[in-house]
C-alpha positions in Angstrom: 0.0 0.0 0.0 0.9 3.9 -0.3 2.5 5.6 2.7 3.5 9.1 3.7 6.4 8.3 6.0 8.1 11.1 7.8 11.7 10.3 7.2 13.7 13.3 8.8 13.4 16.3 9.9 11.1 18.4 7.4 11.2 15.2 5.0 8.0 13.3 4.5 8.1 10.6 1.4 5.6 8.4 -0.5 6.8 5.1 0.0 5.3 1.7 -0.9 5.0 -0.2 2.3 3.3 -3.6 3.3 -0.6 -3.9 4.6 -0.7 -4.2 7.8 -1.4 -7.2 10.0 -4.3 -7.0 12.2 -4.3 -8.7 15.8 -7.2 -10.3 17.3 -8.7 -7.5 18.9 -8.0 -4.9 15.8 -9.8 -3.7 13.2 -8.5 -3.0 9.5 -9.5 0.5 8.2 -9.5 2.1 4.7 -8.2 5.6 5.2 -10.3 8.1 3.2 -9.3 11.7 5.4 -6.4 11.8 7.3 -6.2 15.6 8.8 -2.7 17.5 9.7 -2.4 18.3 13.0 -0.3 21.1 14.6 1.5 18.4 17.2 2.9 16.7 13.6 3.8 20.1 12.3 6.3 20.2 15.0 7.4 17.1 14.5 8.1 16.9 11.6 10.5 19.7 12.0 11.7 16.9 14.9 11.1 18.9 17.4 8.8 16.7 19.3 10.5 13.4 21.3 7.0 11.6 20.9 7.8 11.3 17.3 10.2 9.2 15.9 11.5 8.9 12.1 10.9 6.8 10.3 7.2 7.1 11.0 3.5 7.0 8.9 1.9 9.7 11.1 -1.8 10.6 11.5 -4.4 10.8 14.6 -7.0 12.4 12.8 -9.0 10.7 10.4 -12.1 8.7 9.4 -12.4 5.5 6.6 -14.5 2.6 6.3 -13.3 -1.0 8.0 -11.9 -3.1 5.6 -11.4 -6.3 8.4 -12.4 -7.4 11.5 -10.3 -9.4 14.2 -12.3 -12.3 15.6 -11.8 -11.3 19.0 -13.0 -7.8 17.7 -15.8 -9.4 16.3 -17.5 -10.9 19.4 -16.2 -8.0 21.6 -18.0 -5.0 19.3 -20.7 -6.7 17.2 -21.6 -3.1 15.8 -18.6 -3.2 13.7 -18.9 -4.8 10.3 -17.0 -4.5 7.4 -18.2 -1.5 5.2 -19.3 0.7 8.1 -18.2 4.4 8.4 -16.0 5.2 11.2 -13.7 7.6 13.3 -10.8 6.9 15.6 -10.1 7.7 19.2 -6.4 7.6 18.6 -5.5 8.1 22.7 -6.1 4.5 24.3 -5.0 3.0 27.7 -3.2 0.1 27.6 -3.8 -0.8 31.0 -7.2 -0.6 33.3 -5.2 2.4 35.5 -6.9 4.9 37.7 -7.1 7.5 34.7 -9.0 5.2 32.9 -11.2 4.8 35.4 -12.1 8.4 35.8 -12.9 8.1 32.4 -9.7 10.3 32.1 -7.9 8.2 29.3 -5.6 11.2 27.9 -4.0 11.3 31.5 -3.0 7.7 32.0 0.7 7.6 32.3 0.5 4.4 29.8 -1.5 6.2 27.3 -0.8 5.1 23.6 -1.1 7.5 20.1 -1.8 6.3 17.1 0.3 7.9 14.8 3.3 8.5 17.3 3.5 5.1 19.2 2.4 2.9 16.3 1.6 3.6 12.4 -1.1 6.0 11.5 -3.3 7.7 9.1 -1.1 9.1 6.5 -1.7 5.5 4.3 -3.8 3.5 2.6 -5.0 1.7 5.4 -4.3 1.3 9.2 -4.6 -1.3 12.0 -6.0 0.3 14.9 -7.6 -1.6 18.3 -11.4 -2.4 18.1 -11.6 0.0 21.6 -10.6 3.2 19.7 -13.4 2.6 16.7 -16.5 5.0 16.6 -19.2 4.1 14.0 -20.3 7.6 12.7 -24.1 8.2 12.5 -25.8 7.9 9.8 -26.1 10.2 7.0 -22.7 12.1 8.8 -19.6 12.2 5.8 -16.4 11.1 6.3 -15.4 14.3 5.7 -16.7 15.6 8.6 -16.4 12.4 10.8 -12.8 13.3 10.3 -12.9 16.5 12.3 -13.7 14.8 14.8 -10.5 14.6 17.2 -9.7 18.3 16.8 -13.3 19.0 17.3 -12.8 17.0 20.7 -10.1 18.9 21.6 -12.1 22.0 21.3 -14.8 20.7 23.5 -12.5 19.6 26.4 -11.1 23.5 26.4 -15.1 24.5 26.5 -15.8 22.0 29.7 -12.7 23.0 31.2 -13.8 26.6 30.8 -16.3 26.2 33.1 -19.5 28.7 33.5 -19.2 31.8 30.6 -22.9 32.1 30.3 -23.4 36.1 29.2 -19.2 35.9 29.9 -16.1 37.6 28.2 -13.5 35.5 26.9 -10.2 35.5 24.6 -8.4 33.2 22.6 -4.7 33.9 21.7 -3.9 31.6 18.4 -6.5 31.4 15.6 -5.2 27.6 13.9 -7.7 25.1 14.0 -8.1 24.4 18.1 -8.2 28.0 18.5 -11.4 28.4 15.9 -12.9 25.2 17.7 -12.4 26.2 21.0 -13.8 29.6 19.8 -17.0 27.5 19.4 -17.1 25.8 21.8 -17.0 28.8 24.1 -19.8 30.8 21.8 -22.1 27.3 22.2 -21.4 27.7 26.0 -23.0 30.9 26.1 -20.0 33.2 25.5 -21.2 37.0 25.2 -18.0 37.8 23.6 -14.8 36.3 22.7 -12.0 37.9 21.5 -9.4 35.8 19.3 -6.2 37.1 18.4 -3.2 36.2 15.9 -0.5 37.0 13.8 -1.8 36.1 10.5 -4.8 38.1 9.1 -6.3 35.5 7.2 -6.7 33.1 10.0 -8.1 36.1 12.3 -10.8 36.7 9.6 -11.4 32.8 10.1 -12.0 34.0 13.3 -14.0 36.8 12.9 -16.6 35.0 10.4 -17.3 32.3 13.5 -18.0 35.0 15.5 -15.1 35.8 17.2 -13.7 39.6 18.0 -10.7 39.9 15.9 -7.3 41.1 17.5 -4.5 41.8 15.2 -1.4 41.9 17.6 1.0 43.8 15.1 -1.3 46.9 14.9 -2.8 47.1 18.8 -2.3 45.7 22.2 -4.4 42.9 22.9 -3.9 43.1 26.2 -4.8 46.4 27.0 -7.7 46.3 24.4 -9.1 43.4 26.3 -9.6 45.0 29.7 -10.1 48.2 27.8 -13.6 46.3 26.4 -14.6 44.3 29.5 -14.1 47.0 32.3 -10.8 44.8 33.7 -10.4 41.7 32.1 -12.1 37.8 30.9 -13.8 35.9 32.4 -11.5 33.0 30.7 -8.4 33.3 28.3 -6.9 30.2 26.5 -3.5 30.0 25.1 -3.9 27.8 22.1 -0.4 28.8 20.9 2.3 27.7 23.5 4.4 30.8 23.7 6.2 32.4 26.9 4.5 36.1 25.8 1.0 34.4 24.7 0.9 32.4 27.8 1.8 35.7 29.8 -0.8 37.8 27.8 -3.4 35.7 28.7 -2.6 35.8 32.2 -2.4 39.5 32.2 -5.6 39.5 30.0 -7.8 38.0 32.8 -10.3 39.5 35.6 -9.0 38.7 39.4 -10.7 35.1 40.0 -10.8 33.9 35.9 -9.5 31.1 34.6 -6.3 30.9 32.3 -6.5 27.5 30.2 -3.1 26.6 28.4 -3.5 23.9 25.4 -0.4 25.5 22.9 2.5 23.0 23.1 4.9 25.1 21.0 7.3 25.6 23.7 7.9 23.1 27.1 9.5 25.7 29.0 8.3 29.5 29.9 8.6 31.9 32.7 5.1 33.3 34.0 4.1 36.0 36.6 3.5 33.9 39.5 3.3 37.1 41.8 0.5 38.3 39.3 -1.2 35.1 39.1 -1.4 34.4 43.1 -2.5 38.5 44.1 -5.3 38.2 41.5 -6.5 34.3 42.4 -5.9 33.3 38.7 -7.1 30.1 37.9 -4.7 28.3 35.6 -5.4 24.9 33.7 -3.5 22.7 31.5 -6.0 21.3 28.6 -4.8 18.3 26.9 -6.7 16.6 24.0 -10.1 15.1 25.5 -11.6 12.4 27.4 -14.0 9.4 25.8 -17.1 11.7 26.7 -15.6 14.8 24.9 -14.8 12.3 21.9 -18.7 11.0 21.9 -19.8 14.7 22.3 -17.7 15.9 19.3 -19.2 13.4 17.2 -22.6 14.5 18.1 -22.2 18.1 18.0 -20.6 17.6 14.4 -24.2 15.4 13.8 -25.8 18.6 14.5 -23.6 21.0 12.6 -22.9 23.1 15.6 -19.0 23.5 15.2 -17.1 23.0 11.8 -13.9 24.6 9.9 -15.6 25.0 6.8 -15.1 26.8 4.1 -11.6 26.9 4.9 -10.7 22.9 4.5 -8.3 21.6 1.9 -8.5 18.3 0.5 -4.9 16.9 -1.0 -3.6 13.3 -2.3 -1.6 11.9 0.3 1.5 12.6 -2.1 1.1 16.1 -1.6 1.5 15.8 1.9 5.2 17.1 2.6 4.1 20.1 0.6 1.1 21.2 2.8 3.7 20.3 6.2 5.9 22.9 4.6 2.7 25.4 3.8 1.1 25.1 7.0 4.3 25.5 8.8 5.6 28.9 7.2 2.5 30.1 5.7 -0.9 28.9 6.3 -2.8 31.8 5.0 -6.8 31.0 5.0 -6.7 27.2 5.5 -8.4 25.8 8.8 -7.6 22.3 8.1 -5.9 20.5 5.3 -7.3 16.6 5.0 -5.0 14.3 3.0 -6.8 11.2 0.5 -5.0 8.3 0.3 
């Protein structure tokens, strides 16, 4: 079959490579959208130590199963070959506490598909029968792919808490930023700002509803508290950098809540003084549980939250080139899916 494999550092390759080999309890899935995620924009410019060359990457994505593992077959009789499915692409390996709590994306023996085993970017991929979501019917695989950054999105809205008639601001306008915009607005949001660096992507913005911020030509901060008498309700960092991590800090009313979900740097300094005078809530949000995976699916059902009309469909061989776009200039695109 035909593979995108990520060979180096800002080198991804088409590459014959053999069909996979389902186990027992795995299911065999045609690819037919595969979406690029920021976490494999970074690295593929090797910059992330979950990600090891040579690898097929690819978490997000939806197909049709091709084969079914006897095991798989007795354990999820829903499952048959020809049906229309997602992935959760975070599993447990082991019954731990996390899983439990229904907190997969916590357990310390978590697994990625895509990172810890092959992914997406192919003509087909093996993934356990546990991680399979039929999608409902009538819903296209098109969308059913947005599923996992939709997810994502939804975790940063129940993590928000109450912003019912609330102020809030979003610093990063790539595709969590725009879901998580949504998520806040079908919360009950009054207002969310959203700011970033690129125009096109704050016009994204804009046309879901969001209060554009352009960074270069005013100071978001000061505009911010400027508009709500002192500062959000809730600000979330969906960008990962020391000064956007600190803007949204400063950017929140004594008592909010500060949610960080940008990865882009491990490291930064922030203003703990600031942070513990003013009683600032800060939260880490980190992909999703199963019950933000189902409610993505459904709120997708119901056309609620979406990146259209901004997707990009390209052939799997064009991937290396959309990595390279989407990494130094991503201009108007929200998501760009890849066909096998």
């Amino acid at each position: 079959m035909k593979s995108l494999v990520w060979e180096a550092p800002r080198s991804m390759v088409l590459r014959e490579t053999p069909m996979p080999v389902i186990q027992p309890d795995e299911v065999l899935i045609r690819v037919v959208y595969g979406g690029i995620c920021g976490s494999e924009l970074s690295g593929y410019l090797g910059h992330n130590s979950l990600r090891v060359p040579p690898l097929v990457m690819g978490h997000e994505f939806s197909g049709e199963i091709a084969e079914i593992g006897e095991q798989a077959a007795l354990s999820h009789p829903a499952l048959t070959v020809g049906t229309a499915v997602t992935v959760n692409p975070l599993f447990c390996t082991d019954n731990s506490i996390w899983d439990q709590r229904g907190l997969n994306q916590l357990c310390p023996n978590r697994r990625l598909i895509g990172a810890h085993r092959p992914g997406a970017y192919a003509e087909f991929v093996a993934v356990p029968a546990q991680t399979v979501t039929r999608l409902p019917a009538g819903m296209s695989l098109r969308t059913g792919s947005l599923t996992e950054p939709t997810a994502c999105g939804v975790r940063i809205g129940e993590l928000a808490g109450e912003v019912a008639g609330q102020s809030c601001l979003i610093i990063g306008a790539g595709p969590i930023g725009l879901l998580a915009l949504q998520a806040l607005k079908l919360r009950g949001a009054r207002e969310v700002f959203i700011a970033d660096l690129d125009n096109e992507r704050l016009a994204m913005g804009a046309a879901l509803g969001g209060t554009a911020l352009p960074p270069r030509t005013l100071d978001v901060v000061q505009t911010v508290k400027e508009a709500t008498g002192g500062g959000v309700a809730v600000a979330v960092d969906a960008v990962g950098a020391a000064v956007t991590r600190r803007q949204c800090i400063s950017a929140t009313q004594p008592t909010g809540t500060v949610i960080f979900s940008g990865l882009h740097e491990e490291v930064s300094e922030v203003p703990a003084a600031d942070i513990i005078r003013r009683e600032i809530v800060v939260k880490g949000s980190f992909a999703y549980t199963p019950a933000n995976f189902a409610e993505a699916v459904a709120i997708l059902e119901r056309g609620e939250m979406g990146l259209d009309p901004w997707i990009v469909e390209a052939s799997l061989g064009e991937g290396g080139d959309w990595f390279d776009r989407l990494i130094d200039a991503p201009g108007d695109v929200s998501k760009v899916l890849l066909r096998p």
